[in-house]
N, C-alpha and C positions, 0 to 999 in steps of 0.2 A: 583449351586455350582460349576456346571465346568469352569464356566466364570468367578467364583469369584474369585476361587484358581488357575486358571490358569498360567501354567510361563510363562516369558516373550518367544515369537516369535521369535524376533531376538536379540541373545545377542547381533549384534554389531549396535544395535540401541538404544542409551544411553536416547529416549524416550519411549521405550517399559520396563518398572516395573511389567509388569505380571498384575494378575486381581489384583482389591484389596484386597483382602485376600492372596496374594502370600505369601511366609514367603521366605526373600532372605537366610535366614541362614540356611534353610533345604535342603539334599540330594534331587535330582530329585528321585530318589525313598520315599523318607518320605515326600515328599509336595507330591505326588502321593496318597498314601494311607489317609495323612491329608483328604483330600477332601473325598476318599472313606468313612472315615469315618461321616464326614458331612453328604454324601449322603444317608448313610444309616442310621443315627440318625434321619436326617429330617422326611426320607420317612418310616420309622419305628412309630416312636412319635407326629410330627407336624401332616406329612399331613394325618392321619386316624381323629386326630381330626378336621380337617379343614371343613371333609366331613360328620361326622358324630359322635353323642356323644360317647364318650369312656370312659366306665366306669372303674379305678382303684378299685375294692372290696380288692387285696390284700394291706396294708396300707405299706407293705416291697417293694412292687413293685412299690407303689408310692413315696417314697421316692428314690430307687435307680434312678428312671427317674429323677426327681429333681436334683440327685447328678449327673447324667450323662451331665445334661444343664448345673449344674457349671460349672463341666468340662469343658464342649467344652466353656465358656466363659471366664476360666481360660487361654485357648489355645489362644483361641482371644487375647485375651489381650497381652499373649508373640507375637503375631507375632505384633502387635501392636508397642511392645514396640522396634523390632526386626527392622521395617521398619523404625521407630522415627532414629533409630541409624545410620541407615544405609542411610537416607538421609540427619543427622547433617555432618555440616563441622569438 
């Protein structure tokens, strides 16, 4: 996640874009937490399942997990839509 959401290195190197997940249009402070946030969905949700079965018995808590991965895919998508703009002429 740190590599992905990374900002660019050198602003005056018009080939560094930051990782692929950069969002040019966010504050260095809110692409900052962007990422925290990633990181700690992943490492909360994904990776316990990765390593081992994880059982949801509340069916509220499996739903808000669900609505949390919208989200972050909703997120995706604006920065998505954010870098399309930003590298049209």
């Amino acid at each position: 996640m740190t590599d992905a959401f990374r900002p660019p290195k050198n602003a005056n190197d018009p080939n560094d874009h930051g990782g692929p997940l950069w969002d040019p249009t966010a504050g260095p402070g809110e692409a900052v937490v962007l990422m925290e946030l990633f990181k700690g969905a992943f490492g909360t949700f994904k990776n316990p399942a990765s390593h081992r079965r994880v059982d949801f018995a509340d069916p509220t808590e499996a739903a808000e997990v669900v609505l949390l991965a919208d989200l972050l895919m909703r997120l995706l998508d604006k920065i998505a839509a954010a870098q399309n703009a930003a590298t049209s002429p």
